[in-house]
C-alpha positions in Angstrom: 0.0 0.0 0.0 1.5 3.6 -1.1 1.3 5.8 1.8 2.3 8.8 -0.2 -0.3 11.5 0.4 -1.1 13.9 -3.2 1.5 16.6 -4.2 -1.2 19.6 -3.5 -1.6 18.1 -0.1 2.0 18.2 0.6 2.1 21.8 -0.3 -0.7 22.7 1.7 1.4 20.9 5.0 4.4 22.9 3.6 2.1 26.4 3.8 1.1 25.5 6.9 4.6 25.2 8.4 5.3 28.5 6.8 2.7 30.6 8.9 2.2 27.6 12.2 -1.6 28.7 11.5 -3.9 27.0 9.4 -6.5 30.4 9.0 -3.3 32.5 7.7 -2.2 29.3 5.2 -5.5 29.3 4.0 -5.3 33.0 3.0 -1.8 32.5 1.4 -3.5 29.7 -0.3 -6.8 31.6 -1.3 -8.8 28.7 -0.4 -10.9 28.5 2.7 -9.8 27.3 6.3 -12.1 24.2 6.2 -10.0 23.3 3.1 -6.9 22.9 5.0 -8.2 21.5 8.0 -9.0 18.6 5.4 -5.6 18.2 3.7 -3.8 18.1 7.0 -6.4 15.7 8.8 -6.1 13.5 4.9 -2.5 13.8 5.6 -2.5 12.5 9.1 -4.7 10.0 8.1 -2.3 8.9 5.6 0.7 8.6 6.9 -0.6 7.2 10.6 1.1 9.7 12.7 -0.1 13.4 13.8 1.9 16.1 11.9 0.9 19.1 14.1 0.1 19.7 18.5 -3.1 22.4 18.2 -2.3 25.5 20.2 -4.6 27.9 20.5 -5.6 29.7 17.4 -1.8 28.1 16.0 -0.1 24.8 15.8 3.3 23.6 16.1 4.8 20.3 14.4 5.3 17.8 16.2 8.5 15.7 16.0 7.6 13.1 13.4 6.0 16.1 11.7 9.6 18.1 11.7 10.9 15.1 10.5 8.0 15.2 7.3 8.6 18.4 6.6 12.4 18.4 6.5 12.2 15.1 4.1 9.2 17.0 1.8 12.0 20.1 1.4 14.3 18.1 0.3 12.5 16.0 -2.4 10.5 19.0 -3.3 13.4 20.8 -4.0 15.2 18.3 -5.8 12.3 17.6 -8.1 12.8 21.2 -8.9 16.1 21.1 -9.4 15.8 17.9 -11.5 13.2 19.6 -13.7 15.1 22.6 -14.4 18.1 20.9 -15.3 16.2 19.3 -17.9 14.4 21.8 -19.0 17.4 23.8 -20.0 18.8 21.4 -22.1 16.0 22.4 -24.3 16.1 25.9 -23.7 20.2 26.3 -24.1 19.4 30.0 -25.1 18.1 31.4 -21.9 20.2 32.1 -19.0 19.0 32.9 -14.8 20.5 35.0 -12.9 20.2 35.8 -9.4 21.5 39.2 -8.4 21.4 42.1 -5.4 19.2 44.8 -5.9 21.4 47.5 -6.0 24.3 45.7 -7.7 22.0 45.4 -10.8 19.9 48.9 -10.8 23.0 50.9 -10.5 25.7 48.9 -12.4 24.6 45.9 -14.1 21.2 46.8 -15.8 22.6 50.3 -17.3 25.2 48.4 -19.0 22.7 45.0 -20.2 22.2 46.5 -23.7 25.4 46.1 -24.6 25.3 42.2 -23.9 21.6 41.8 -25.8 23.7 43.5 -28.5 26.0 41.1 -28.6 23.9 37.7 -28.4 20.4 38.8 -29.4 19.9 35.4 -29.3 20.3 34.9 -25.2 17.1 35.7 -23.1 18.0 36.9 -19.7 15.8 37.2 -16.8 17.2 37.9 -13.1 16.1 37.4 -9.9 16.3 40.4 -7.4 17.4 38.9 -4.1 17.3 40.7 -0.9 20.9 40.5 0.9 19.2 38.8 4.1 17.3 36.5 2.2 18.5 33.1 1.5 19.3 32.9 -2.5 19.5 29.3 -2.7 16.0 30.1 -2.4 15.4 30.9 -5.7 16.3 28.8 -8.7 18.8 30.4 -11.0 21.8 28.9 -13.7 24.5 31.1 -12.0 24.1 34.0 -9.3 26.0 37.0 -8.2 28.2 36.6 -5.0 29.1 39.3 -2.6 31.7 38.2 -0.4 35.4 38.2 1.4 36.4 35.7 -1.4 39.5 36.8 -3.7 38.8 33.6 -5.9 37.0 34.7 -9.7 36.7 38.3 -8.5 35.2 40.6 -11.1 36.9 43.2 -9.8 38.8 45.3 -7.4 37.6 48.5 -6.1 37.0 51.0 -3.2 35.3 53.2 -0.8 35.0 56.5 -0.3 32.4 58.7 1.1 30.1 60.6 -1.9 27.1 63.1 -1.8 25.1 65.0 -3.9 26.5 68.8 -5.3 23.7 70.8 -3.7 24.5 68.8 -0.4 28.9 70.0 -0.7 27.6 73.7 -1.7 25.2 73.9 1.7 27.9 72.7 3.6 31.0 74.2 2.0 32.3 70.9 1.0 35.1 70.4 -1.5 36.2 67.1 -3.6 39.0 65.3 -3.1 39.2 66.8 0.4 42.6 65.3 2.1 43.3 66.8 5.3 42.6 65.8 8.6 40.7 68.9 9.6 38.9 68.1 6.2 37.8 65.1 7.4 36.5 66.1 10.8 34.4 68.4 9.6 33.1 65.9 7.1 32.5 63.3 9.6 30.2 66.2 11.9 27.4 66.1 9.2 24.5 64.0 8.7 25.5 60.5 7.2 22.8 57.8 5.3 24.0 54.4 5.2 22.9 51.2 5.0 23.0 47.5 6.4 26.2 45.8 5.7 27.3 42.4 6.0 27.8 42.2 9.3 26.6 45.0 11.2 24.5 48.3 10.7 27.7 50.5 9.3 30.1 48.0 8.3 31.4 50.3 5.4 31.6 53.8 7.6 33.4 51.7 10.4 36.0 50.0 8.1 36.9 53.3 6.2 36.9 55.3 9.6 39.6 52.5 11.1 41.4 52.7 7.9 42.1 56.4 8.4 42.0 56.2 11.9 39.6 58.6 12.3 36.3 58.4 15.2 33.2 56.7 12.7 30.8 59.5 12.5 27.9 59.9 14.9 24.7 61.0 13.2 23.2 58.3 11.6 20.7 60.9 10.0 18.8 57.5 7.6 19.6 54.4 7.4 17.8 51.5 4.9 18.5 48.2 4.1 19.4 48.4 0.1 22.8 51.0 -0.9 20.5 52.0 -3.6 18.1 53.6 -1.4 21.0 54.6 0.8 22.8 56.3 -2.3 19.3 58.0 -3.5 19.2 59.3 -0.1 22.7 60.8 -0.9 21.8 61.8 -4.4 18.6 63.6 -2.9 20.7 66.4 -0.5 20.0 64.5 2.7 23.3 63.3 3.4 26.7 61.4 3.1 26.8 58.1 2.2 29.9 55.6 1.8 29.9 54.8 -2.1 31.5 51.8 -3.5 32.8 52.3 -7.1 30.6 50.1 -8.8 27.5 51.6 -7.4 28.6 55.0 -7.6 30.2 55.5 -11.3 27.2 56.4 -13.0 26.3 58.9 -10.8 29.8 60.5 -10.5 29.7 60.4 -14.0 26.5 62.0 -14.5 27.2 64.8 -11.5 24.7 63.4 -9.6 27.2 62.7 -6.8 30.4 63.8 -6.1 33.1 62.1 -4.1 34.6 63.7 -1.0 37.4 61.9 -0.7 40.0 60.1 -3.1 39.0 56.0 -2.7 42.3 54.9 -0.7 40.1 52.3 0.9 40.3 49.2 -0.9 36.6 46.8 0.0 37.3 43.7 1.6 34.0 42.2 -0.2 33.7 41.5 -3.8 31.7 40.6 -6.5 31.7 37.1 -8.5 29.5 35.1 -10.7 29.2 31.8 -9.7 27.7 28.7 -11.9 24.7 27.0 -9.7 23.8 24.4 -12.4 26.9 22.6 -13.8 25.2 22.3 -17.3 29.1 22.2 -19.7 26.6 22.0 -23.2 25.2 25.6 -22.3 27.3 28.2 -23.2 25.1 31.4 -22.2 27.4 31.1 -18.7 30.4 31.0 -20.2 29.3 33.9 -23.0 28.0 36.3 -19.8 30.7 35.9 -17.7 33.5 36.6 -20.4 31.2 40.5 -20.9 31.1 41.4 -17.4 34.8 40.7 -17.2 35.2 43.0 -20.2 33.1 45.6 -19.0 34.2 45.6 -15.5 37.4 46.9 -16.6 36.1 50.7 -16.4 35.9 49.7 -12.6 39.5 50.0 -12.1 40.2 52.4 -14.9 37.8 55.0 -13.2 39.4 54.2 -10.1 42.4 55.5 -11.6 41.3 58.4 -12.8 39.6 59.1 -8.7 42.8 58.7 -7.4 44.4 61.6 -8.9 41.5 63.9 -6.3 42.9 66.7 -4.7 46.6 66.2 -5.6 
């Protein structure tokens, strides 16, 4: 006798893990409480064992319910993963990619024209990942790393504080400011920043100790994404800590301006990295050789920054 309970029935269990409440799985569901009530008492039924203890207006899994779910995951997910991989054998053309927000509006998707250009033929379609969330959530052919690894680096760049022109002219700020007194007075005005790594001002910290100067103080705003962070900057309300790649653009287009030459090299990096080891597609292989092309004005740009206030 197959004790397997139906697909739909799994998922519903699966939902009501998500939420420990069967009236708020229901809702996520858009089918009615009743409905749910059905699947998990089918399920219990099923497999001989209760998945859930009733607690209150929630529920909680029990042990051999823990144990259920963990082993539904798994095979869930590897059906997934088995059906994508086959499916792109017949779709050699198109290519995943998961990527963070801010990486791709203010770097990657300016510069995306260039690639279709190249290979009309490759579809691309990327998934914007929050930097908390868990991106082995999402399925993709390769994603976009941000981390302390020097291995396949795209590139090398720095940090240096940035803000908008209106923002220098209010406060009597100059670029490429260099000396100490400079920088103290810098370091008094409002700052925007956002959620690194590891801890709230990550970026501010690590240039202040660099310098070996006190972080500054007023936290004016502070978001979770550097591109809201930098259109806080961008917008007059105060000085944010720009990394080169999301900054060029708008240094370029006078949007920003930086305050101080990048002498700050950033410990994290970008990389692309294959998820699906798939050697008969070449649409990895073609993407990754652009953006190594492209993200040679990185460094060259850097260059150019250096030269500030000498």
């Amino acid at each position: 006798m197959k004790l397997l309970p139906s697909l739909h029935t799994l998922q519903v269990f699966e939902a009501v893990t998500e939420y420990d409440s069967f009236s708020k799985a229901a809702q996520s569901l858009n089918v009615s409480q009743g409905a749910i009530s059905q699947h998990i008492r089918s399920l219990e039924e099923r497999v001989g064992f209760k998945v859930f203890f009733r607690e209150g207006r929630g529920v909680k899994l029990t042990p051999s319910g823990r144990n259920l779910l963990n082993s539904v995951q798994l095979n869930l997910g590897q059906i997934q993963k088995t059906i994508e991989v086959e499916r792109r054998k017949q779709h050699k053309n198109e290519l995943i990619v998961s990527i963070y927000p801010g990486f791709g509006v203010r770097w990657l998707f300016p510069r995306l024209d260039d690639f279709r250009k190249q290979y009309p033929d490759i579809i691309t379609t990327f998934n914007i990942i929050n930097p908390r969330e868990n991106i082995e959530a999402h399925y993709s052919d390769c994603k976009f790393e941000y981390s302390q690894s020097e291995q396949n680096k795209l590139f090398t760049e720095s940090i240096f504080p940035v803000c908008s022109p209106e923002f220098a002219r209010r406060h009597s700020l100059r670029t490429g400011m260099k000396t100490s007194q400079q920088i103290k007075e810098m370091l008094k005005l409002p700052v925007v920043f956002d959620r690194g790594p590891s801890h709230l001002d990550a970026n501010w910290q690590l240039w202040s100790e660099e310098l070996g100067v006190i972080p500054p103080v007023d936290y004016k705003h502070f978001d979770s994404h550097a591109n809201l962070t930098l259109q806080l900057a961008e917008q007059g309300q105060g000085i944010a800590m720009g990394r080169t790649c999301l900054v060029i653009d708008a240094l370029k287009e006078g949007k920003l301006i930086p305050l101080y030459p990048p002498v700050v090299k950033n410990p994290f990096t970008y990389k692309l990295v294959r998820v699906i080891a798939d050697s008969d597609n070449p649409t990895y292989v073609l993407f990754h050789q652009w953006l190594h092309d492209i993200s040679k004005e990185i460094s060259d740009f850097e260059v150019n920054l250096s030269k500030l206030g000498k």
